[in-house]
C-alpha positions in Angstrom: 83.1 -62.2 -33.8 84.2 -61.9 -29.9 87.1 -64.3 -29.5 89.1 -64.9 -25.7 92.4 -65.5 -26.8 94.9 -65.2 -23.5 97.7 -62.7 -23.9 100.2 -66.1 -23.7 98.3 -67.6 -26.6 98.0 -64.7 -28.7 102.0 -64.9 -28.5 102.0 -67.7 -31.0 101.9 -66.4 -34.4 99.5 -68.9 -36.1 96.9 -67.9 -33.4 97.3 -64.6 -33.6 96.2 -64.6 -37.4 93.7 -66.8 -36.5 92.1 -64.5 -33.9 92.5 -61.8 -36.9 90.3 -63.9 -39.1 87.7 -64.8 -36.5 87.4 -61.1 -35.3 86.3 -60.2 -39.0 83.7 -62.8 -39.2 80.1 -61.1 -38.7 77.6 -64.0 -38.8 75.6 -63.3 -41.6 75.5 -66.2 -43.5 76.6 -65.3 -47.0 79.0 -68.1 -47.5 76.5 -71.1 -46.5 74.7 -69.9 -49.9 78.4 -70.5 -52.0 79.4 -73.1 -49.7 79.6 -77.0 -51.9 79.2 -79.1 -48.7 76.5 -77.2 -47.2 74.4 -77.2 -50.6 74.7 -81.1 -50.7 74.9 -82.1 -47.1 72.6 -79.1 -45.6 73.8 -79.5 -42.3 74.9 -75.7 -41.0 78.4 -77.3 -39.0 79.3 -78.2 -43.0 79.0 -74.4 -43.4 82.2 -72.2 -43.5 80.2 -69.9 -40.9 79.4 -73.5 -38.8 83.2 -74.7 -39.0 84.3 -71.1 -38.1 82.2 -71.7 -34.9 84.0 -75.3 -34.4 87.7 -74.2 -35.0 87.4 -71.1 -32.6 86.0 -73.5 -29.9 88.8 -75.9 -30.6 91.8 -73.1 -30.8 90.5 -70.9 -28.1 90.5 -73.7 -25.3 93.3 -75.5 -26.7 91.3 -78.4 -27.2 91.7 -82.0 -28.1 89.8 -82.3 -31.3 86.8 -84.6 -31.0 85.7 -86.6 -33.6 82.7 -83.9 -34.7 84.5 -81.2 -35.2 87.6 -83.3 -37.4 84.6 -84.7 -39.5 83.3 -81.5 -40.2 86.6 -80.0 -40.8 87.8 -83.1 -43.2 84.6 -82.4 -45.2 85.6 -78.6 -46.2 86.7 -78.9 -50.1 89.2 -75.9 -49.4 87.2 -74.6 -52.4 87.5 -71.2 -50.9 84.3 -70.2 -52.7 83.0 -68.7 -49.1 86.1 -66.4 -49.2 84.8 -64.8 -52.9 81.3 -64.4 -51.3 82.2 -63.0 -47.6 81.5 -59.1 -47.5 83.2 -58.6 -44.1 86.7 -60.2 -45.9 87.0 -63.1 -43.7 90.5 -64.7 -44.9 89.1 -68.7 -44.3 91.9 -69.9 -46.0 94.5 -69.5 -43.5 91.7 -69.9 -40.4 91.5 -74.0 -42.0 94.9 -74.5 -42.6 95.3 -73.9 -39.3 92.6 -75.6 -37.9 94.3 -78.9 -40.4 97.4 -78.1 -38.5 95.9 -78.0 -35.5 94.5 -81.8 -35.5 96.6 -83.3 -37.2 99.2 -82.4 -34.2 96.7 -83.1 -31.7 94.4 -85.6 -33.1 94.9 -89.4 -33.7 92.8 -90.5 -36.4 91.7 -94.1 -36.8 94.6 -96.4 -38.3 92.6 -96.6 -41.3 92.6 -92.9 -41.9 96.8 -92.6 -40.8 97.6 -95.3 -43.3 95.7 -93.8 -45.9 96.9 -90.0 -45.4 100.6 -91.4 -45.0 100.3 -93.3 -48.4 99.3 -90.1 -50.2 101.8 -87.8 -48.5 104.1 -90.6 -49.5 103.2 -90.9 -52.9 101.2 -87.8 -54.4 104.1 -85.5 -54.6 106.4 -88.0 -55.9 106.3 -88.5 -59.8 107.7 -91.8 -60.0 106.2 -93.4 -57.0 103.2 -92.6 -58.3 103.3 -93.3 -62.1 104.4 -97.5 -60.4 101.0 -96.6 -57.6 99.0 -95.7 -61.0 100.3 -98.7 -62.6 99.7 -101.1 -59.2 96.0 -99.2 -59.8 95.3 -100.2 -63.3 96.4 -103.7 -62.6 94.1 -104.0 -58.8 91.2 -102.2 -61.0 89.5 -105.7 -62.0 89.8 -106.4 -57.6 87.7 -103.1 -57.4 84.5 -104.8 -55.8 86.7 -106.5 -53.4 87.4 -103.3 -51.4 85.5 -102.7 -48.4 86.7 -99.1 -48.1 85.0 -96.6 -50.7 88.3 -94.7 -50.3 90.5 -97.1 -51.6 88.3 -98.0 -54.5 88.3 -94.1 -55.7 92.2 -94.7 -55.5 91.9 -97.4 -58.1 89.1 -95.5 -60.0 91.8 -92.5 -60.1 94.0 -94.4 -62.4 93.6 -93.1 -66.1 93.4 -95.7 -69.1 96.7 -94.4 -70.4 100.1 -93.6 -68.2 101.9 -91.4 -70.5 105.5 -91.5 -70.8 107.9 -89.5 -69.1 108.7 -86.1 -70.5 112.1 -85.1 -70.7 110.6 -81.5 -70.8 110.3 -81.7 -67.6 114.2 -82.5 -67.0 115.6 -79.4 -65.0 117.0 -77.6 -68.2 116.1 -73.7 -70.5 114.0 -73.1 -73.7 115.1 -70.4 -76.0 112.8 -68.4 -77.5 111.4 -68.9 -81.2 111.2 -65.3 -81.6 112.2 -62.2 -80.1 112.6 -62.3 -76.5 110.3 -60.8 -74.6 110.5 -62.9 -70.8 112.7 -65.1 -69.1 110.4 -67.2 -67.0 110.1 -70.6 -65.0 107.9 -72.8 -65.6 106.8 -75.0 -62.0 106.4 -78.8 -63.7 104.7 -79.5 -60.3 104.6 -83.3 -59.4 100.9 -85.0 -59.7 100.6 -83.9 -63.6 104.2 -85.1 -64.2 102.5 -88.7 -64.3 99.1 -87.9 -64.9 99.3 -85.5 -67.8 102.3 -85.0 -69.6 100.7 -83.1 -72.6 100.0 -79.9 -70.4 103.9 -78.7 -69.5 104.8 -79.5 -73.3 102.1 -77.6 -74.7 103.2 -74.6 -72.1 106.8 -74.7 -73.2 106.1 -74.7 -77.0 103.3 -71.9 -76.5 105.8 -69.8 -74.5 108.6 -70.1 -76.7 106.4 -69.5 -79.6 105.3 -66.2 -77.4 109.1 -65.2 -77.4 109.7 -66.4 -73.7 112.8 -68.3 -72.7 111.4 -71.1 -70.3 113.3 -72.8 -67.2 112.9 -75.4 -65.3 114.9 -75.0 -62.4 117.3 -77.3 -60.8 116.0 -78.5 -57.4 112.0 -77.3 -57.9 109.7 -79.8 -57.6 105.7 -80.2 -55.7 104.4 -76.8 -54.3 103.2 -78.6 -51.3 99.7 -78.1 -51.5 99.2 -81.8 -50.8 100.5 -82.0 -47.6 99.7 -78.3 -46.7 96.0 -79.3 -46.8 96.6 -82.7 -44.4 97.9 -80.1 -41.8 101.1 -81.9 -42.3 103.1 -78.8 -42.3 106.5 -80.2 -42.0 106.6 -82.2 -45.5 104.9 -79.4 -46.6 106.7 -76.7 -46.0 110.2 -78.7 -46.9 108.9 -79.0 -50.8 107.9 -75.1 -50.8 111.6 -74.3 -48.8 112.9 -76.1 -51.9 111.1 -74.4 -54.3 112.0 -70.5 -53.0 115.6 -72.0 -53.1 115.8 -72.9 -56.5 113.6 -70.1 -57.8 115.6 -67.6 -56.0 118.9 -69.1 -57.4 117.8 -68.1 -60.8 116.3 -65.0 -60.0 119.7 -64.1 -58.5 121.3 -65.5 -61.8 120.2 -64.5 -65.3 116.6 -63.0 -63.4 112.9 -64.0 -64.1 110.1 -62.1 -65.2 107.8 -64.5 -63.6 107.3 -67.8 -61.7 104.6 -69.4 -64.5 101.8 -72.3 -63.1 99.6 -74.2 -64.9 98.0 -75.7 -62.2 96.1 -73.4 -60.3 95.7 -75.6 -57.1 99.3 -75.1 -57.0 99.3 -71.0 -57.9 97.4 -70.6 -55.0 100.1 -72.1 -52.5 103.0 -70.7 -54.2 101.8 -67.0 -54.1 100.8 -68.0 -50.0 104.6 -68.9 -49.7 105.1 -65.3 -48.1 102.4 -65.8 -45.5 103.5 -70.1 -45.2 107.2 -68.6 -43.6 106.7 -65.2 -43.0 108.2 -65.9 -39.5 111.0 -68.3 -41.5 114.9 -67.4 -42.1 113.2 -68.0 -45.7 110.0 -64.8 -45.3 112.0 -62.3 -47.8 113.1 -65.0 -50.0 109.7 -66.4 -50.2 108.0 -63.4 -50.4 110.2 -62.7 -53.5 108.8 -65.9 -55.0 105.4 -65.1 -54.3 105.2 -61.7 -55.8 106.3 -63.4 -59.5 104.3 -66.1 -59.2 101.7 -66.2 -62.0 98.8 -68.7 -63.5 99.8 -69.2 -66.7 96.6 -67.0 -67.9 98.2 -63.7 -66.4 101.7 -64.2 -68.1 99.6 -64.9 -71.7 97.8 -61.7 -71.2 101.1 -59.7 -71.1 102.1 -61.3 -74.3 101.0 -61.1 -77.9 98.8 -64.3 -78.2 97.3 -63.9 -81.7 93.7 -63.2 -82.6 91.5 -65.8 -84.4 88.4 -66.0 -86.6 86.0 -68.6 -85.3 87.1 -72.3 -85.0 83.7 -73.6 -85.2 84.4 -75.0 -81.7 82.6 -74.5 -78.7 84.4 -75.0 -75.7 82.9 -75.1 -72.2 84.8 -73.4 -69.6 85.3 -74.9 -66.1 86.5 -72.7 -63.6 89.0 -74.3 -61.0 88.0 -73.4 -57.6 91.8 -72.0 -56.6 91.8 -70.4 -59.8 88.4 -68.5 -59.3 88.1 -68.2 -55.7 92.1 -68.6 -54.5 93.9 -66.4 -56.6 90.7 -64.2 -58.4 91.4 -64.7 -61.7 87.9 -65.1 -63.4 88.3 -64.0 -67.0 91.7 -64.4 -68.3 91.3 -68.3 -69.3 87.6 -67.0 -71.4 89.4 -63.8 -72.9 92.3 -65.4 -74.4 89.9 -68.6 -75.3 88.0 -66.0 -77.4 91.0 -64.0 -78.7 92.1 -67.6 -80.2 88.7 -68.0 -81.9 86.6 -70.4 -79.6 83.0 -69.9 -79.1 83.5 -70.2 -74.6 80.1 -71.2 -73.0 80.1 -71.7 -68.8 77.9 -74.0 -66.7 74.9 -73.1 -64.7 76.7 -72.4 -60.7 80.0 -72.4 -62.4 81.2 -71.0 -59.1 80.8 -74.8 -57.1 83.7 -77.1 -56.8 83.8 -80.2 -59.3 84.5 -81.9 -56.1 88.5 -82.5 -56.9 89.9 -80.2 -54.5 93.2 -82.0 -54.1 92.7 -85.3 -52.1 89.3 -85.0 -51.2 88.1 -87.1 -53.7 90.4 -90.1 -52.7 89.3 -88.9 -48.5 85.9 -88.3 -49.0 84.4 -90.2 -52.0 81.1 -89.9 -51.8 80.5 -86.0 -51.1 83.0 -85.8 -53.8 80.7 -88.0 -56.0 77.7 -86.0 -55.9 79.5 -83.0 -56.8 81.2 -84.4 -59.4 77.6 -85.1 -61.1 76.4 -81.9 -60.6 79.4 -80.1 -62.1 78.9 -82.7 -64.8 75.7 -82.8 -65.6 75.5 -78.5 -65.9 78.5 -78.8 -68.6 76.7 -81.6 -70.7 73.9 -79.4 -70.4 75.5 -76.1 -72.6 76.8 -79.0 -75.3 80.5 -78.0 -76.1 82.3 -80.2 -78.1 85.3 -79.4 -75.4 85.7 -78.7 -71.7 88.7 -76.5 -71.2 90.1 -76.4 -67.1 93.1 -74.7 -65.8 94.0 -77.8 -63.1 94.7 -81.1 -63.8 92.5 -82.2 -60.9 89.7 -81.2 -61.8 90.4 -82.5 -65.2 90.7 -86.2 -64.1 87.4 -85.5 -61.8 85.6 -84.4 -64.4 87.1 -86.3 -67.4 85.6 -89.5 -65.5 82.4 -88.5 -65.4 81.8 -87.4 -69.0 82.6 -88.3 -72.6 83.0 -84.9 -73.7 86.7 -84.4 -74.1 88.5 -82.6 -71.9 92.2 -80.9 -71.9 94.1 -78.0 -70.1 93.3 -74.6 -71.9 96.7 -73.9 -72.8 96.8 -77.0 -74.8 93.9 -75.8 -76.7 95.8 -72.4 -77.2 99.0 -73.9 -78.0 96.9 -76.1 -81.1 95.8 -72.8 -82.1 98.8 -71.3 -82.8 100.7 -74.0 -84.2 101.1 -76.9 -81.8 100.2 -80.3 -82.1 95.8 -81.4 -81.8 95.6 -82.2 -77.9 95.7 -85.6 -77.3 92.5 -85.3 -75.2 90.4 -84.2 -77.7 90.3 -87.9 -79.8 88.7 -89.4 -76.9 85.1 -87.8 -78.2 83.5 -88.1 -80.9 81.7 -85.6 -83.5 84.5 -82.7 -83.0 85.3 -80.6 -86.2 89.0 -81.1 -85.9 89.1 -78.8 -88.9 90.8 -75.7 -86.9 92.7 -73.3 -88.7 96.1 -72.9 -87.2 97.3 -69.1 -86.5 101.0 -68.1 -87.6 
């Protein structure tokens, strides 16, 4: 693609990456085929290829956004699906963040739509603010049809039936190994699943120590900032990754790590961008550091000796997180350790569209959200698992509430396997052989 960036402009190192990513774009048209929104709304502008068109109008005449192109740009999942299919390697990722960027320092949005992005940024990445906000929902939930904006009943809908307690696992603290040491690694608790899903850091600590790893959680780490980075509110953003590199790099300058672990992909993917997000920061070499270690919990079980399993007699549907898939290109490793620990894995027709998750776009944008959530739903009810296994707690809670097939974190289902407790998620179904012979 011919861009027309000035010399002056091209100065500024965000549009100089941009004008990178736009030169590499060819037109053809591949990624409308992989592209979510387009398949559901059909409209080419809701097309990677159509919003590529919008953001180098926008960027390259340093334009106000209008309210067409910040529609169409809201509506893009992030998914990054158009990124897998792209021949010409067009890097869309960084080209949207941008763009995000971009508006939301040049754009003022209707009141409605500041208030509800400044409640999230406020609240998402905050464990505790949001376990009361889950609470406030459970309690509103009954109020539900008094809501005149679809966005703020999803909010209440978001609110699952049980608020677990607070882990102390999570407490900055180590984890000695159960048997010969083989890593020293840290584990990111994140923030969101701190209140949604306790279950999924417990089950990662007692599988890694099982696995001979000692496991940190690192004073000072907290949200990745994916949250915010996706609002284009790069400030708050880019203060919880700063803290992050800080205490990450503190330890690797201590005792060392062997790797950064993350069992929530949506988060992987930002921390192993942390080189790119302040490459032109007095952080770049310390973030690049953190990036280069980073690793979904799937890559660090690979490396280590998870047993092998006859069959469980359980089938177990895989989803495959967008950021896990598409973001960070890690397709098999979730199935191949599945199958090592004796679990018939099955995958739904398209497996490669978004659940509709995607961070906050199912609180922003409700109803496109909605129609991907049936789809994704109605393809795994279709192969008739007796579990859905997903490496991202959003798309858990997306899914989960569409669906009475259970559904839990596929390290949970590994740490059962090999001596943990039955996943809490799994009682919610019915008809499951809980019969599963444990490994030693």
């Amino acid at each position: 693609m011919q861009t027309t960036f000035s010399d002056k402009q091209l100065q500024d190192p965000a549009i100089k990456r941009s004008n990178e990513i736009l030169r590499s774009c060819v037109h053809c048209g591949f990624c409308t085929a992989t592209c979510p929104t387009y398949q559901v709304l059909g409209d080419e502008l809701d097309s990677p290829r159509g919003r590529i068109y919008l953001i180098k109008d926008m960027l390259e005449n340093k334009r106000v956004p209008d309210e067409t192109t910040v529609k169409h740009i809201d509506r893009c999942l992030s998914c990054l699906a158009c990124m897998t299919t792209c021949p010409s390697g067009v890097h869309y990722m960084h080209l949207v963040d941008h763009a995000r960027e971009y508006i939301e320092d040049n754009y003022k949005r209707p009141f409605s739509d500041r208030a509800l992005r400044w409640i999230l940024a406020q609240i998402l990445p905050y464990p505790m603010r949001f376990r009361w906000a889950l609470i406030g929902a459970k309690l509103g939930r009954p109020f539900r049809f008094l809501m005149p904006d679809a966005r703020l009943r999803a909010m209440l809908d978001m609110a699952p039936k049980h608020i677990p307690p607070v882990s102390r696992n999570d407490d900055p603290q180590s984890f000695a190994p159960k048997g010969p040491h083989q890593k020293r690694v840290a584990l990111m608790t994140g923030c969101a699943q701190k209140a949604l899903n306790t279950d999924i850091n417990d089950a990662t600590i007692r599988l890694l120590t099982r696995l001979g790893c000692e496991v940190v959680v690192a004073e000072g780490a907290g949200c990745c900032g994916a949250l915010t980075h996706h609002m284009g509110k790069s400030r708050e953003s880019h203060t919880a990754a700063a803290a992050n590199i800080k205490a990450w790099t503190r330890e690797m300058d201590g005792d060392g790590l062997d790797a950064i672990v993350i069992n929530t992909s949506g988060c992987g993917t930002t921390v192993k961008d942390y080189g790119h997000m302040f490459r032109n920061d007095a952080l770049a070499e310390d973030a690049q550091r953190v990036s280069a270690v980073a690793m979904d919990i799937s890559e660090l079980l690979m490396q280590l000796d998870l047993p092998t399993a006859d069959d469980t007699g359980l089938t177990v549907a895989y989803h495959a997180a967008c950021s896990l898939q598409h973001g960070q290109k890690i397709k098999t490793y979730p199935k191949d350790l599945l199958k090592r620990a004796g679990f018939t894995v099955v995958e739904p027709a398209d497996s490669h569209l978004c659940c509709g998750s995607a961070g906050t776009y199912n609180l922003m944008q409700p109803e496109i959200s909605a129609q991907l959530k049936q789809r994704k739903v109605r393809t795994l009810e279709a192969k008739k698992p007796d579990v859905i296994a997903a490496g991202n707690i959003g798309c858990m809670m997306q899914i989960g509430s569409g669906t009475s097939i259970p559904i839990v974190h596929t390290v949970e289902l590994l740490d059962w396997v090999t001596g943990g407790p039955e996943p809490r998620g799994l009682r919610r179904g019915d008809g499951v052989d809980l019969n599963v012979p444990i490994l030693r």
